[in-house]
DRENPA-3360 file (N, C-alpha, C; in nm, 2 decimals, always signed):
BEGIN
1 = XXXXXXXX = +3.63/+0.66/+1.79/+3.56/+0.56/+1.71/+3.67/+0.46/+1.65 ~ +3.61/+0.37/+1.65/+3.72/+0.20/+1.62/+3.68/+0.18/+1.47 ~ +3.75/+0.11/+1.42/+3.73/+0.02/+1.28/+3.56/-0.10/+1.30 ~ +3.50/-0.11/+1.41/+3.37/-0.12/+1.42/+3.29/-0.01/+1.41 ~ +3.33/+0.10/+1.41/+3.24/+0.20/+1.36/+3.23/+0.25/+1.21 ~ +3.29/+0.23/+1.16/+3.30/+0.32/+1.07/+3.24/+0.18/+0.94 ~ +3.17/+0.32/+0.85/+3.09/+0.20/+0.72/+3.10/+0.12/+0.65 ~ +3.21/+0.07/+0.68/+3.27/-0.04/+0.57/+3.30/-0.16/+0.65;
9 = XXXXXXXX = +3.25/-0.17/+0.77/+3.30/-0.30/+0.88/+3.20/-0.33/+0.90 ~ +3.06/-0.26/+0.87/+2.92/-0.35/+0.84/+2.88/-0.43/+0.75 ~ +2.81/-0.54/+0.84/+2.81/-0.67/+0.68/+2.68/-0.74/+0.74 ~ +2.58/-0.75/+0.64/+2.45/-0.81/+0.67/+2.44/-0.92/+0.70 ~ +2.40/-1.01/+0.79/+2.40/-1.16/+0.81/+2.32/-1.23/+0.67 ~ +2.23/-1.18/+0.64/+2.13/-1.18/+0.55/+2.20/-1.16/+0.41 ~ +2.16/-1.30/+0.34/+2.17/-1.29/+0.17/+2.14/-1.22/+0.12 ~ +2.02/-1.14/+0.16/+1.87/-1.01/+0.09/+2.03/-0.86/+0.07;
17 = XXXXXXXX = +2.01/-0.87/-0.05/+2.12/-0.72/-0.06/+2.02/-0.59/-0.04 ~ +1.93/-0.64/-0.02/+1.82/-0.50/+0.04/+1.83/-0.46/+0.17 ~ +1.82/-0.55/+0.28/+1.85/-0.55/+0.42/+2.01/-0.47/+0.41 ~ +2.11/-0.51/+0.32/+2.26/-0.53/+0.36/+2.22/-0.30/+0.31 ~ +2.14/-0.26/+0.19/+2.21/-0.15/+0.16/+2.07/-0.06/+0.30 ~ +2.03/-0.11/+0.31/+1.93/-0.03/+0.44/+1.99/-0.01/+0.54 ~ +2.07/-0.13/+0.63/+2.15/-0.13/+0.68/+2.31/-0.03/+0.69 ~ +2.30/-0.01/+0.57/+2.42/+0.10/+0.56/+2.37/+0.24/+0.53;
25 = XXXXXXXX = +2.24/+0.26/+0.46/+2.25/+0.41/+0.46/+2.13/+0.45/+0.63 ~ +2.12/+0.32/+0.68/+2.08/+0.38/+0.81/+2.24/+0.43/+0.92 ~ +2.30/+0.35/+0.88/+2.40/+0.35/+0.95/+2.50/+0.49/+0.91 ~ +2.54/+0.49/+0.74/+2.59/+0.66/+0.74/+2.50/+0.75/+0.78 ~ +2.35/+0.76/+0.79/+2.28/+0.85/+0.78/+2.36/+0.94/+0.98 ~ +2.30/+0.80/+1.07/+2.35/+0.86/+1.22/+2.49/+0.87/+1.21 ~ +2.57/+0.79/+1.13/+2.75/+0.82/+1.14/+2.78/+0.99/+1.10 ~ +2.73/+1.03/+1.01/+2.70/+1.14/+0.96/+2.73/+1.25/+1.04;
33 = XXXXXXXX = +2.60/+1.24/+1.12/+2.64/+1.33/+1.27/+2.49/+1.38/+1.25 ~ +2.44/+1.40/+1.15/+2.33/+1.53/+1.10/+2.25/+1.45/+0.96 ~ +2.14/+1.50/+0.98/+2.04/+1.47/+0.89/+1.95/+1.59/+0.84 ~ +1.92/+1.57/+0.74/+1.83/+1.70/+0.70/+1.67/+1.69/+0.76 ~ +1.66/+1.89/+0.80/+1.47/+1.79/+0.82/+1.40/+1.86/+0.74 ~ +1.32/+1.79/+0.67/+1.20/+1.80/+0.60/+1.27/+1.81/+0.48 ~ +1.38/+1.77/+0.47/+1.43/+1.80/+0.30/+1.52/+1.91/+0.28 ~ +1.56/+2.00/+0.42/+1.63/+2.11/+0.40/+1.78/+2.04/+0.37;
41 = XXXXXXXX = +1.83/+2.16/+0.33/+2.00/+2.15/+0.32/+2.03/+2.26/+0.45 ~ +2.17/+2.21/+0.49/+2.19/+2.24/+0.64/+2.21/+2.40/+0.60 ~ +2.18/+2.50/+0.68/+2.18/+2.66/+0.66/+2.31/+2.67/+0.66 ~ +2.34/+2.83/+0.61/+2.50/+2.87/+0.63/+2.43/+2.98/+0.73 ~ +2.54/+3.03/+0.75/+2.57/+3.19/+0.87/+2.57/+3.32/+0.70 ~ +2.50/+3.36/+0.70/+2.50/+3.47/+0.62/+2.61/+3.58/+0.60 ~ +2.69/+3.62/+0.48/+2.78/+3.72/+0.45/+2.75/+3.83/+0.45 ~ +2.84/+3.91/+0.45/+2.82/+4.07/+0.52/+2.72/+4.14/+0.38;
49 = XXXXXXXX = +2.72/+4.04/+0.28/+2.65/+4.12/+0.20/+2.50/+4.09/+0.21 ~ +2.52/+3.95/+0.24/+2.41/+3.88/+0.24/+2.31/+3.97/+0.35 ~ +2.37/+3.99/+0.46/+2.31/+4.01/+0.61/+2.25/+4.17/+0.56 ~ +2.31/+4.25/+0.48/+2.27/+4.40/+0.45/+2.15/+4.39/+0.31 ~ +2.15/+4.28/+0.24/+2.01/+4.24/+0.18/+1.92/+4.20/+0.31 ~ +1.93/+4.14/+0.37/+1.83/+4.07/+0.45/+1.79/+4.21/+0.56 ~ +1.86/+4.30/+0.57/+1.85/+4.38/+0.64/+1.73/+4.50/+0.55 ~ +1.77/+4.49/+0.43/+1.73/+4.57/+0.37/+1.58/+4.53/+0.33;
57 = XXXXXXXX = +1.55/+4.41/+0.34/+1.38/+4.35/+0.35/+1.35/+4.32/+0.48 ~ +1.38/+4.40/+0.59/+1.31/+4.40/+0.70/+1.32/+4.27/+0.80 ~ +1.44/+4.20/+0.80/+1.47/+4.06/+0.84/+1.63/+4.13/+0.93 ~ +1.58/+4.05/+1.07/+1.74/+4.05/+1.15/+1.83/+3.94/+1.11 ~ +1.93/+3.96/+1.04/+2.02/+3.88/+0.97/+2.05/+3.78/+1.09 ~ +2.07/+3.81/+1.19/+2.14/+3.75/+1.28/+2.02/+3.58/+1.35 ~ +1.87/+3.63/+1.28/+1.84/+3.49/+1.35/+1.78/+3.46/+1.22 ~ +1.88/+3.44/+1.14/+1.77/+3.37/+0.99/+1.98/+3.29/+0.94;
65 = XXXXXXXX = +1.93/+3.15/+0.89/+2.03/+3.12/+0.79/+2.02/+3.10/+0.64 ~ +2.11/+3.12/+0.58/+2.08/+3.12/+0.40/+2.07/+2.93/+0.36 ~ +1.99/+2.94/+0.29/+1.95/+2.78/+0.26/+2.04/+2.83/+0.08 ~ +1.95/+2.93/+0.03/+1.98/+2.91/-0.12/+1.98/+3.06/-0.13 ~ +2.09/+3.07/-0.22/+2.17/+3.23/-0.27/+2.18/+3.20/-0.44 ~ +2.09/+3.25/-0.50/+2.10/+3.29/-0.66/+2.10/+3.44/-0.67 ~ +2.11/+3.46/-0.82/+2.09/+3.57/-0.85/+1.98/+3.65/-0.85 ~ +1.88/+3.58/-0.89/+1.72/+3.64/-0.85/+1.68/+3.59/-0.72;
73 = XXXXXXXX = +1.69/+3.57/-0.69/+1.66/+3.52/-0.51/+1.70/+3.49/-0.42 ~ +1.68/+3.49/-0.25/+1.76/+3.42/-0.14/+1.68/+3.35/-0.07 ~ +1.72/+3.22/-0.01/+1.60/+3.16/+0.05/+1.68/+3.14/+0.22 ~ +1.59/+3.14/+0.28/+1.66/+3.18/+0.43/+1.57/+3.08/+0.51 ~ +1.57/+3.05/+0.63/+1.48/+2.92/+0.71/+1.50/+2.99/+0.87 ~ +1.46/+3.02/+0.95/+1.48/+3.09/+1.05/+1.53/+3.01/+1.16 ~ +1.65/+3.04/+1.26/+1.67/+2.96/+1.35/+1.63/+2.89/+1.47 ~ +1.53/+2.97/+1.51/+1.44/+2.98/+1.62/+1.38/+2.85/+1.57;
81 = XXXXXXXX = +1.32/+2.88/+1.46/+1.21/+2.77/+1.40/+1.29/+2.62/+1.38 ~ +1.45/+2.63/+1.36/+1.48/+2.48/+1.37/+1.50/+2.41/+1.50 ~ +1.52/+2.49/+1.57/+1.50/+2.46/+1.74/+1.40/+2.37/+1.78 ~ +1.28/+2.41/+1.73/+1.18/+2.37/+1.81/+1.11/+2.26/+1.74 ~ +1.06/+2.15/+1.84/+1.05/+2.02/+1.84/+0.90/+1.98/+1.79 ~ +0.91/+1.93/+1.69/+0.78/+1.89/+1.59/+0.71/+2.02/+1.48 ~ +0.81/+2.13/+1.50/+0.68/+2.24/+1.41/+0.81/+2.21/+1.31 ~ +0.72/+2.28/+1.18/+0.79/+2.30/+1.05/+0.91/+2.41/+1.07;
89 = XXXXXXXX = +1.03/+2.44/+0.98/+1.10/+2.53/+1.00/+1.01/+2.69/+0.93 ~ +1.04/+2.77/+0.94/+1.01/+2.85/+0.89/+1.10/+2.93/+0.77 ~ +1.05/+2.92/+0.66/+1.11/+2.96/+0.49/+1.12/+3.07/+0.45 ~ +1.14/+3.15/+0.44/+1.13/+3.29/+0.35/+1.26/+3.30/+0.23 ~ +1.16/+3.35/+0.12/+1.21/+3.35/-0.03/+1.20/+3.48/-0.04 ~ +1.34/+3.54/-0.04/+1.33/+3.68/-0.04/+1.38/+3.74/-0.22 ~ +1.31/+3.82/-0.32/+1.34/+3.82/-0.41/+1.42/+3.97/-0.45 ~ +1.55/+3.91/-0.54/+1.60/+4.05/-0.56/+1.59/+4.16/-0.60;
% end
């Protein structure tokens, strides 16, 4: 990628500073590489501790990613389910 790609070498033809900031967070959004869907935050790969909780509520660690890790809870989104095209991901809030 050149100095035309990158987000600071875009400039709106248009006086409207609405068009000029649309045009830029469309433009980081695909520069980005990745977008979230439906609001998720991108998964991690689960820790060996993590994976022996998940194991321990009946879950194969190996096709679920961790979205959110607190103390009272884990929230996980399954991989299979981000795969596939138009359905929701699938959520599970596993409590400690």
């Amino acid at each position: 990628m050149g100095d035309r790609d990158s987000p600071s070498s875009i400039r709106c033809k248009s006086d409207r500073s609405e068009g000029h900031v649309r045009i830029i967070s469309i433009f980081k959004r695909e520069w980005n590489g990745h977008e979230e869907v439906d609001g998720i935050k991108n998964g991690k790969k689960p820790t060996l501790k993590q994976k022996l909780f998940m194991h321990s509520q009946g879950l194969r660690p190996n096709n679920w990613l961790v979205i959110k890790d607190t103390a009272s809870m884990m929230e996980v989104v399954s991989r299979t389910s981000l795969n596939k095209v138009g359905g929701k991901p699938v959520i599970r809030k596993l409590k400690k």
